[in-house]
PAZAPA-4460 file (N, C-alpha, C; in steps of 0.05 Angstrom, whole numbers, plus 32768, in hexadecimal, padded with zeros to 4 digits):
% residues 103
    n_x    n_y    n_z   ca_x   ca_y   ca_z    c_x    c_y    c_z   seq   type   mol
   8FE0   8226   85B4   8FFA   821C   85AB   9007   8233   859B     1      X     A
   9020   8237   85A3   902B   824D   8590   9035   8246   8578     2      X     A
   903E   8253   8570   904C   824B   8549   905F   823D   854F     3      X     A
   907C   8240   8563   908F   8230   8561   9082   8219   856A     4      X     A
   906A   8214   857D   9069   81F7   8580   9059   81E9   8568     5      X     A
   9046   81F7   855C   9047   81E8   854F   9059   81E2   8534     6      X     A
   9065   81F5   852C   9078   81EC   8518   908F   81CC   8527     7      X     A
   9093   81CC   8542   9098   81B6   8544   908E   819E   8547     8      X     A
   9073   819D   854F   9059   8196   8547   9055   8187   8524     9      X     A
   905D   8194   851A   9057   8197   84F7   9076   8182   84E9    10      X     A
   9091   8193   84FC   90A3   8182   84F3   90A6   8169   84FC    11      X     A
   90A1   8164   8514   9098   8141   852A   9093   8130   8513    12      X     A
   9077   813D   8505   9062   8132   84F3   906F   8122   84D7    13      X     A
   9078   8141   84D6   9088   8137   84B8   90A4   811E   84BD    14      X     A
   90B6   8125   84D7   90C3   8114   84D9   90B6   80EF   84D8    15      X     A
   909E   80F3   84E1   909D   80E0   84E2   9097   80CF   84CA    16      X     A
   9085   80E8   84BD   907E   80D5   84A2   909D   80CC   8492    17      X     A
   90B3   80DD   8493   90C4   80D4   8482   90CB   80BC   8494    18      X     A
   90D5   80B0   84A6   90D0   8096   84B8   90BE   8085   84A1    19      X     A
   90AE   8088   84AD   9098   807B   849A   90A2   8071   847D    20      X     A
   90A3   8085   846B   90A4   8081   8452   90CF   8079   844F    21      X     A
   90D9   8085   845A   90F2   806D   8457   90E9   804D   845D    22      X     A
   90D8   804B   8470   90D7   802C   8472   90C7   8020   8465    23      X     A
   90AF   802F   8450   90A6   8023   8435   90BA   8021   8422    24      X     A
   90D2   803E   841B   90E1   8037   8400   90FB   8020   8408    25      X     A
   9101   801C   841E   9107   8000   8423   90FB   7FE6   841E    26      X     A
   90E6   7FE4   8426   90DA   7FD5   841F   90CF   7FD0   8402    27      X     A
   90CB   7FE5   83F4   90C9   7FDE   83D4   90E7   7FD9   83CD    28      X     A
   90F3   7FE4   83DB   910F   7FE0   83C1   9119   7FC6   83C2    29      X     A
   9113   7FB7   83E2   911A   7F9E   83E2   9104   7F8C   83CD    30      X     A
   90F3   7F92   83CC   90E6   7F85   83B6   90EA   7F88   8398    31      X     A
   90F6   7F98   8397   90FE   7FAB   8374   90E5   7FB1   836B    32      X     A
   90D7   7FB6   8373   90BF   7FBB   8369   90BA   7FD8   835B    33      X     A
   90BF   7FE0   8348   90C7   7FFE   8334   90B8   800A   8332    34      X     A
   90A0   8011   8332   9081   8024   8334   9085   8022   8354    35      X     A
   9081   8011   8367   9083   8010   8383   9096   8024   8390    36      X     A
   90AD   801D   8380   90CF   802D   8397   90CF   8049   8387    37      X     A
   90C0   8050   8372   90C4   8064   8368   90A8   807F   8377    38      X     A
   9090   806D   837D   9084   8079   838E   9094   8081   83A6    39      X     A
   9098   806B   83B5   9098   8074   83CF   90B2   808E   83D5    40      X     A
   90CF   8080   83BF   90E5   8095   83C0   90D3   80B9   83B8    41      X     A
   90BA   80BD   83AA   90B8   80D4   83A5   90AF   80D9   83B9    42      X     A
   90A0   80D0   83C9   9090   80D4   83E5   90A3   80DD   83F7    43      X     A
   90B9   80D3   83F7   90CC   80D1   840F   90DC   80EE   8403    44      X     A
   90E0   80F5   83EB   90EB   810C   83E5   90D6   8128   83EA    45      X     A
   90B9   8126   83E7   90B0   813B   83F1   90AD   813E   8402    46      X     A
   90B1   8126   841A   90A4   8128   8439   90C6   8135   8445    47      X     A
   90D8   812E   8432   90F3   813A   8439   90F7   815C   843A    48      X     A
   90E7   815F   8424   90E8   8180   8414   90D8   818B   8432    49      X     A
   90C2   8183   8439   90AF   8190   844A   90B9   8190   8466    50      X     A
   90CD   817C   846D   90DB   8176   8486   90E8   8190   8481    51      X     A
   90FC   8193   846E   910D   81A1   846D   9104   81BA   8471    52      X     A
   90EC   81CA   845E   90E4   81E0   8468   90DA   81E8   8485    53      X     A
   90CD   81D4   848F   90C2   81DA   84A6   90DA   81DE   84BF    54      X     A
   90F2   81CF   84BE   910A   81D8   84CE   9114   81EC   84C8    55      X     A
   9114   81FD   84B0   9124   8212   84AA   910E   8223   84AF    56      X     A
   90F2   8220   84B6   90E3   8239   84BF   90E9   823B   84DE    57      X     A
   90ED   821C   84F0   90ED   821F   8504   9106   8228   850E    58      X     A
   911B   8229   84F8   9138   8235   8503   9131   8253   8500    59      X     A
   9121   8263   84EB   911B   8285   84DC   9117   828E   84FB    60      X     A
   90F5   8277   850F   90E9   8282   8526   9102   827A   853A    61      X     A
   9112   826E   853C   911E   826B   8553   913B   8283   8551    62      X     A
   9141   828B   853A   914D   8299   8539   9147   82BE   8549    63      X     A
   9129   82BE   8532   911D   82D8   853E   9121   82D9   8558    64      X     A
   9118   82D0   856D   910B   82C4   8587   9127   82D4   8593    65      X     A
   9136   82BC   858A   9158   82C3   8598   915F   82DF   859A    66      X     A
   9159   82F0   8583   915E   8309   8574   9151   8315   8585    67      X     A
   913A   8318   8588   9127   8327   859B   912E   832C   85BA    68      X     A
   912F   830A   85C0   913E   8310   85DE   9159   8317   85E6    69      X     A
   916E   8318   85D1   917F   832A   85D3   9178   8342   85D5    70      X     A
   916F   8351   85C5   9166   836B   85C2   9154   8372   85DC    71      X     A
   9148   835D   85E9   9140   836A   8600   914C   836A   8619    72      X     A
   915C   835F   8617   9171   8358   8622   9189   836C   862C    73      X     A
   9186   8374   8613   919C   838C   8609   9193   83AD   8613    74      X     A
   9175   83AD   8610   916C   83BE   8610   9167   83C8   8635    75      X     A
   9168   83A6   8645   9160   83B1   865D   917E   83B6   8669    76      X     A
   9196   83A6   8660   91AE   83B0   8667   91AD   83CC   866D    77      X     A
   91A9   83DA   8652   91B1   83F2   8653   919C   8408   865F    78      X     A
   917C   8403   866A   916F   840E   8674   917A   840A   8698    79      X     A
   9181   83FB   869E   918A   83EE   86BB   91A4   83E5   86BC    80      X     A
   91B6   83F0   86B9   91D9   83EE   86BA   91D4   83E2   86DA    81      X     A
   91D3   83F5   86ED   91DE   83E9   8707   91CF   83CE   870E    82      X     A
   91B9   83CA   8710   91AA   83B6   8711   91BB   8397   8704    83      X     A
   91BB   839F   86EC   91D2   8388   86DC   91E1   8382   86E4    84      X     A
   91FA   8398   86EF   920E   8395   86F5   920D   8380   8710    85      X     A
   91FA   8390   8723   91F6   8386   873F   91EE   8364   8737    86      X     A
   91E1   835C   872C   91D3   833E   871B   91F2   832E   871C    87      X     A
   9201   833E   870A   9212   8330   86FB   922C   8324   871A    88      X     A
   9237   8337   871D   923F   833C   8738   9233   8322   8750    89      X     A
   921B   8323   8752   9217   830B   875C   921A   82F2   8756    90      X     A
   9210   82EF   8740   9218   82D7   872D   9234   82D5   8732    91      X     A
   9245   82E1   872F   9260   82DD   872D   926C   82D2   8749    92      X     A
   925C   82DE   875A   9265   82D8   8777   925F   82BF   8780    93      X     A
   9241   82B6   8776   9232   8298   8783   9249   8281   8771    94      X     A
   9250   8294   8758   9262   827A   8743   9274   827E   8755    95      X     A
   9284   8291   875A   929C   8288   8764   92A1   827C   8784    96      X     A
   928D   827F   8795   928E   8265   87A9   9283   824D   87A4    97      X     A
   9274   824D   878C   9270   8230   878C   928F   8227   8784    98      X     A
   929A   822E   8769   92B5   8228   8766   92C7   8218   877D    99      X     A
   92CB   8237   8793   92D7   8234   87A6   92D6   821A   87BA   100      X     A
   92BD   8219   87BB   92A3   81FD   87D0   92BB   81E0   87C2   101      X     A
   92B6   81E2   87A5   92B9   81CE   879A   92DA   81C2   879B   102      X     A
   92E7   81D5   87A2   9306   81CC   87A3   9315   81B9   87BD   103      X     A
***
């Protein structure tokens, strides 16, 4: 398993516990119960804090990722101009009879 899966793996987890623990501090609050709703609200604020980090790690890796494959991206453009061009060129051609097909 790689890191991005499991960081989504990790966030699944945590989403769920906050699930979870909203539907305990509901349930205490409908009771008023004050040692009770005061537990569970702190529960639900760290399982929040930890949700929160674990999305903003998985946005840091999904960002890199993106960054990278640009750059390679970029890099084969400019090692293989005609090749690209010829790619692109086709693409443009199959789009524009489908277009055409479709009218």
């Amino acid at each position: 398993m790689n890191s991005v899966d499991q960081h989504k793996e990790n966030l699944m987890r945590e989403l769920t516990q906050v699930l979870k623990d909203a539907e305990d501090l509901i349930k205490n609050s409908e009771q008023q119960a004050d040692e009770g709703f005061q537990s569970a609200k702190n529960k639900l604020q760290e399982t929040l804090k930890t949700a929160k980090k674990e999305i903003q790690h998985i946005e840091e890796v999904a960002i890199k990722k993106t960054k990278e494959a640009a750059q390679a991206t970029d890099a084969y453009v400019h090692e293989n101009p005609w090749k690209t061009a010829g790619i692109a060129a086709g693409v443009g051609l199959l789009i524009g009879l489908l277009i055409a097909r479709n009218k």
